[in-house]
C-alpha positions as CSV (number, residue, x, y, z in Angstrom):
1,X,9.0,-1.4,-5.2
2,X,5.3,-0.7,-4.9
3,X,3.8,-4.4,-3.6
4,X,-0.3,-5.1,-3.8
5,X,-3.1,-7.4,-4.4
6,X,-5.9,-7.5,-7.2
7,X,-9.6,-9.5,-7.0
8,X,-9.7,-11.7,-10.3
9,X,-11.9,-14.3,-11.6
10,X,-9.7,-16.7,-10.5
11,X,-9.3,-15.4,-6.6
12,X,-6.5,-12.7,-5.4
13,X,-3.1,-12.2,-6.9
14,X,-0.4,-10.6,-5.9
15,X,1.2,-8.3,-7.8
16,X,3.8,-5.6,-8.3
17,X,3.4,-2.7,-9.9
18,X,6.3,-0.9,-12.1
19,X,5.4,3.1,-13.6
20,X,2.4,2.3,-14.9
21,X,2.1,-0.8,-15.4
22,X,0.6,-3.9,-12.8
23,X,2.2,-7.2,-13.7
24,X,0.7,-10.2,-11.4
25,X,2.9,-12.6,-10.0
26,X,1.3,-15.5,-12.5
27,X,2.6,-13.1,-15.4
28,X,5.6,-13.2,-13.7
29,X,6.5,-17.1,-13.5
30,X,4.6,-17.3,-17.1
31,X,7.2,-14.9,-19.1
32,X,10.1,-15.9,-17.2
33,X,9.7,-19.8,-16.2
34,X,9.8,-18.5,-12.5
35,X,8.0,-20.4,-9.9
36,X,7.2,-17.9,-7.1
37,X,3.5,-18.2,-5.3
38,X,0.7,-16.1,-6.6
39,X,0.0,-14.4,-2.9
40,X,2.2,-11.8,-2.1
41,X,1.9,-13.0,2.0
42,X,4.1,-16.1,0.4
43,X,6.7,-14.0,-1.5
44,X,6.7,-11.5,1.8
45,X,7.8,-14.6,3.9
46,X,10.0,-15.6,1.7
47,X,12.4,-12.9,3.9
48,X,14.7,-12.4,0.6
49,X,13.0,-11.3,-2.0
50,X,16.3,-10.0,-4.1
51,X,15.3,-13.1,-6.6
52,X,11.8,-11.7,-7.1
53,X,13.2,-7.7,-7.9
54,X,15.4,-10.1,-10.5
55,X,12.3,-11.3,-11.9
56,X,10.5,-8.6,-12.0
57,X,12.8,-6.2,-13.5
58,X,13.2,-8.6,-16.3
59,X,9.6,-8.9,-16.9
60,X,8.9,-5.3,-17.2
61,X,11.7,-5.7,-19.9
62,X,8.7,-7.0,-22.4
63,X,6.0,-4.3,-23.3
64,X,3.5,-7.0,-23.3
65,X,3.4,-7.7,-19.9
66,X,1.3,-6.2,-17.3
67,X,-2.4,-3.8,-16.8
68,X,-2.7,-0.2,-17.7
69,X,-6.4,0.1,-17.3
70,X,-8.6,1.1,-14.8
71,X,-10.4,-1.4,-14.3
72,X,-8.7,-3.4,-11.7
73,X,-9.8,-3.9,-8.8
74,X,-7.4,-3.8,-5.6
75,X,-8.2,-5.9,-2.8
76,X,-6.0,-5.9,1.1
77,X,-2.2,-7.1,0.3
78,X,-3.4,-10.5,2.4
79,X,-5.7,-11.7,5.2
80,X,-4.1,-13.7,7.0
81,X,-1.2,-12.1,8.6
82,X,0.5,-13.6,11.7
83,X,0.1,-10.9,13.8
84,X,-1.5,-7.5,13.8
85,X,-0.5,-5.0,16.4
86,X,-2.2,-1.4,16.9
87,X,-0.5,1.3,18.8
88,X,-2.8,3.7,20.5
89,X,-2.1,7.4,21.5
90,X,0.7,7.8,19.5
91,X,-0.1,11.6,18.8
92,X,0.1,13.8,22.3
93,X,-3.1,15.9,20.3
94,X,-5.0,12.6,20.1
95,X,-4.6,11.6,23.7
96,X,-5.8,14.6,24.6
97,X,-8.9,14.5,22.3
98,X,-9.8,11.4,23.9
99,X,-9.0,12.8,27.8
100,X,-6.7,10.0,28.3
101,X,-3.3,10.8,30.1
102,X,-0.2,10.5,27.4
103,X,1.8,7.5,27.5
104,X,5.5,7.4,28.8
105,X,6.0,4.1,26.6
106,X,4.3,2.4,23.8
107,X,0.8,1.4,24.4
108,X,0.0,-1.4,22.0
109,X,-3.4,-4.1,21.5
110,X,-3.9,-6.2,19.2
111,X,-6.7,-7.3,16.3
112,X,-7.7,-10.7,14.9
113,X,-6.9,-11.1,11.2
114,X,-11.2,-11.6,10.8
115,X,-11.4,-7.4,11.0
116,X,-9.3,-7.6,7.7
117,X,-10.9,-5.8,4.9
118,X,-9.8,-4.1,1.5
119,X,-10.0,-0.5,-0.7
120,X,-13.7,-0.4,-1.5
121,X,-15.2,-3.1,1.4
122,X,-17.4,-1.8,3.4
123,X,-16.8,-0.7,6.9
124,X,-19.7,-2.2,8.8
125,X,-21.1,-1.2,11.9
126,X,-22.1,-3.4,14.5
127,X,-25.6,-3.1,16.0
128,X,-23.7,-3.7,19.7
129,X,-22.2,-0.1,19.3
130,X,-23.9,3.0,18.9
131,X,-20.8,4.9,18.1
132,X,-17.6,3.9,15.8
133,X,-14.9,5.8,15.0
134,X,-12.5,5.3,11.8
135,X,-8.5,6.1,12.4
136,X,-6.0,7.1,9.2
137,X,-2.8,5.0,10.5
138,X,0.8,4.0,8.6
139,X,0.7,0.8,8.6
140,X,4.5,-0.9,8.7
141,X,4.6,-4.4,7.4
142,X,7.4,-6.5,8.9
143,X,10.0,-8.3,6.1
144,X,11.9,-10.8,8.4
145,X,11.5,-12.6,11.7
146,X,13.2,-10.9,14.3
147,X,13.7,-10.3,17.9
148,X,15.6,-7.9,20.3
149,X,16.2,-4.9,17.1
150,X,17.8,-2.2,17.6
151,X,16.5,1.2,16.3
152,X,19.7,1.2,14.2
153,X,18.5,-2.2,12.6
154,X,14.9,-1.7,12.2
155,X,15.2,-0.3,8.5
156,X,16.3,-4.5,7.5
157,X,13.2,-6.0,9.1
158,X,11.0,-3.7,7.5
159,X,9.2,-5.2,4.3
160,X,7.4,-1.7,3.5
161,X,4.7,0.7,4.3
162,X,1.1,0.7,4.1
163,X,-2.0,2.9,4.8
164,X,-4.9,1.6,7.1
165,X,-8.2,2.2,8.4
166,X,-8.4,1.4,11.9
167,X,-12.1,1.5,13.3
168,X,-13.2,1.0,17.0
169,X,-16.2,1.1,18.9
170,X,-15.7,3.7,20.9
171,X,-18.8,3.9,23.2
172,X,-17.7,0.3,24.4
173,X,-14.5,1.2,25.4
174,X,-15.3,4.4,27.1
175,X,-17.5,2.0,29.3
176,X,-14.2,0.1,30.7
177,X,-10.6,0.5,28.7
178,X,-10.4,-3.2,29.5
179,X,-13.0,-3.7,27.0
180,X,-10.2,-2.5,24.4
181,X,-10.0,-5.5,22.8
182,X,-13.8,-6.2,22.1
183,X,-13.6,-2.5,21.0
184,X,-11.2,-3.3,18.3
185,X,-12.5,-6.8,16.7
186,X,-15.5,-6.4,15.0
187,X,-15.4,-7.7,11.8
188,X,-14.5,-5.2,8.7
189,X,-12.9,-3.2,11.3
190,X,-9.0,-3.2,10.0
191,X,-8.8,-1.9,5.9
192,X,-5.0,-1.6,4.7
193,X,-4.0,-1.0,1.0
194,X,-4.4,-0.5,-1.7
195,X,-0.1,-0.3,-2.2
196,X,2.6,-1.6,-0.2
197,X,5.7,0.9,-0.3
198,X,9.0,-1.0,0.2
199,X,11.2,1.5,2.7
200,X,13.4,2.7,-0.8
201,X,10.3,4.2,-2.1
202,X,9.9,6.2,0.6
203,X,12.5,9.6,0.6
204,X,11.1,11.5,3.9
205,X,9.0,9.2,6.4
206,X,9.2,11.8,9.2
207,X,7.4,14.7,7.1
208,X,4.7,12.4,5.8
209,X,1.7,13.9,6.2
210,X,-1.5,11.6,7.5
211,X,-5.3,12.1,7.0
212,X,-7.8,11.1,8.2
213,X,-10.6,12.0,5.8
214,X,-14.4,11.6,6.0
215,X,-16.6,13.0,2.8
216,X,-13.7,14.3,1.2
217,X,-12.9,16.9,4.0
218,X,-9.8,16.2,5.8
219,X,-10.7,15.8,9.8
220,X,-7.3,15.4,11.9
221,X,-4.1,15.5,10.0
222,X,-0.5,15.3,11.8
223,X,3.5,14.5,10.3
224,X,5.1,11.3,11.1
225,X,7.9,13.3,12.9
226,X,5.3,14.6,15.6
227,X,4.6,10.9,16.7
228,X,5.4,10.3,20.5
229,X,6.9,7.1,19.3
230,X,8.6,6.9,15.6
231,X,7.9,3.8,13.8
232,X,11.7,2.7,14.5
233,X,11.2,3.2,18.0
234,X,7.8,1.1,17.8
235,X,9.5,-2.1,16.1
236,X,13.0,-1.7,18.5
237,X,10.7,-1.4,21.6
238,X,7.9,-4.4,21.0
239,X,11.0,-6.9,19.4
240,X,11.7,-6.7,22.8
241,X,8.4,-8.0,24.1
242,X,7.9,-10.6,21.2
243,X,9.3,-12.0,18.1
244,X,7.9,-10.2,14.8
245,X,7.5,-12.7,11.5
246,X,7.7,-12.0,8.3
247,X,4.0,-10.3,7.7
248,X,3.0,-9.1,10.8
249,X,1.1,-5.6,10.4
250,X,2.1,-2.8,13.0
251,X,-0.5,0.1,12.9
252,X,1.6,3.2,14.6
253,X,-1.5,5.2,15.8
254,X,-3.7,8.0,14.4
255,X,-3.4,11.6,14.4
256,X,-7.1,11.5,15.5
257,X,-10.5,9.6,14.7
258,X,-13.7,10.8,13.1
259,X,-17.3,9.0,13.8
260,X,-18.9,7.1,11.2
261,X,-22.3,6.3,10.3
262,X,-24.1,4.3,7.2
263,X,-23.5,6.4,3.9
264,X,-20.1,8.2,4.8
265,X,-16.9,7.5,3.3
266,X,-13.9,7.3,5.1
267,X,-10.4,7.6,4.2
268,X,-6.9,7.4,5.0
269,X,-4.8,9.6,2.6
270,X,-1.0,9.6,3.3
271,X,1.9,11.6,0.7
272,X,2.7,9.6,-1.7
273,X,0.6,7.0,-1.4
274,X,-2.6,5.9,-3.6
275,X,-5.7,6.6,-0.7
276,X,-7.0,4.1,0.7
277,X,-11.1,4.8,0.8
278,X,-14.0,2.8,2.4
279,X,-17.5,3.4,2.3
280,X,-19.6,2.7,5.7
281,X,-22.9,0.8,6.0
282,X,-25.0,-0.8,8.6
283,X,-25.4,-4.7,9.8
């Protein structure tokens, strides 16, 4: 199923969408006397979510149910994830862009959920770097807490797929790598959306294509299969360090990063998923 989040009057609502058509989670509990939460973080930790696919199939039974225009806006799937995890150098070609010698094992930071920002936010650059970059990731969005899974197991843990933006201020880090962390965790500086692909939506992950787009022109561009570390590997390797709940966001790395400055748009554009685009402006 294809998972997301819209802006309304009202706040966000989660909602799933089915062909063509968006049906929010209130529609949902309104046309079937259901009582599921309006966020889609709640129904994601709900771990099971065979009861919702019920619901929703039945709802998308009525005509009258659910958005076909354009005019909705999409907003991040949530903001307030327990975790988010970025892996870096996860393409030999980006390691090498950077100078930096290639991992052996994952190497892995993490982000505060305050970086968290939608399709259409603006990507905004701090006046304490003179030079950010923007990074077309998958995004992996864990489905059940877990520890210790092996690669065999990963595909049940796994709640779905998502493109992200992952931006960092480079010219920080290259001062001291232990500055990663500050480099990472300026605010705007995580976008995921607009759609959340469960893993049955999904026929080919390793020949996925990623790109990292600025202007329209694709910049760096790389298949899932040339990653150093698959996402399975990712998800077996770091259960091992810590225990993964249900909505924790694992960005597996970038085929390569493009600076940014105030008036360019930047997106991530991956096959068969809706791009996620975000224009760039200045403090």
């Amino acid at each position: 199923m294809r998972w997301c989040s819209i802006k309304t009057a009202d706040g966000y609502l989660g909602a799933v969408l089915v062909q063509d058509r968006l049906i929010t989670f209130h529609e949902l509990n309104a046309c079937t006397g259901a009582t599921f939460s309006e966020q889609l973080l709640d129904v994601i930790q709900l771990s099971d979510i065979s009861a919702l696919e019920g619901v929703v199939m039945k709802a998308a039974e009525k005509d009258a149910i659910g958005e076909r225009n354009n005019s909705i806006r999409f907003c991040a799937p949530f903001y307030s994830p327990p975790k988010i995890i970025g892996i870096g150098l996860n393409y030999r070609e980006h390691a090498v862009d950077l100078g930096a010698q290639t991992p052996t094992e994952p190497t892995s930071f993490m982000k505060p959920r305050t970086t968290i920002i939608g399709p259409g936010d603006t990507i905004v650059l701090p006046v304490e770097s003179e030079r950010v970059t923007a990074e077309a990731e998958l995004g992996i969005i864990i489905g059940k807490r877990c520890k210790r899974v092996s690669e065999e197991n990963v595909d049940s843990v796994i709640f779905g797929y998502v493109p992200v933006l992952d931006m960092t201020a480079e010219d920080i880090l290259q001062r001291n790598p232990r500055f990663l962390t500050r480099a990472k965790s300026f605010d705007t500086f995580f976008s995921f959306g607009p759609i959340i692909l469960t893993p049955d939506e999904i026929k080919d992950l390793p020949n996925l294509t990623i790109n990292t787009v600025l202007n329209g022109k694709s910049v760096k561009s790389n298949q899932i299969r040339n990653m150093m570390f698959s996402p399975k590997r990712i998800v077996s390797f770091f259960s091992n360090v810590l225990t993964f709940e249900p909505g924790d966001i694992i960005s597996t790395g970038t085929p390569g990063a493009v600076p940014v400055k105030n008036g360019d748009v930047v997106e991530c554009r991956i096959d068969g998923f809706p791009n996620l685009s975000n224009p760039v402006g200045g403090e």
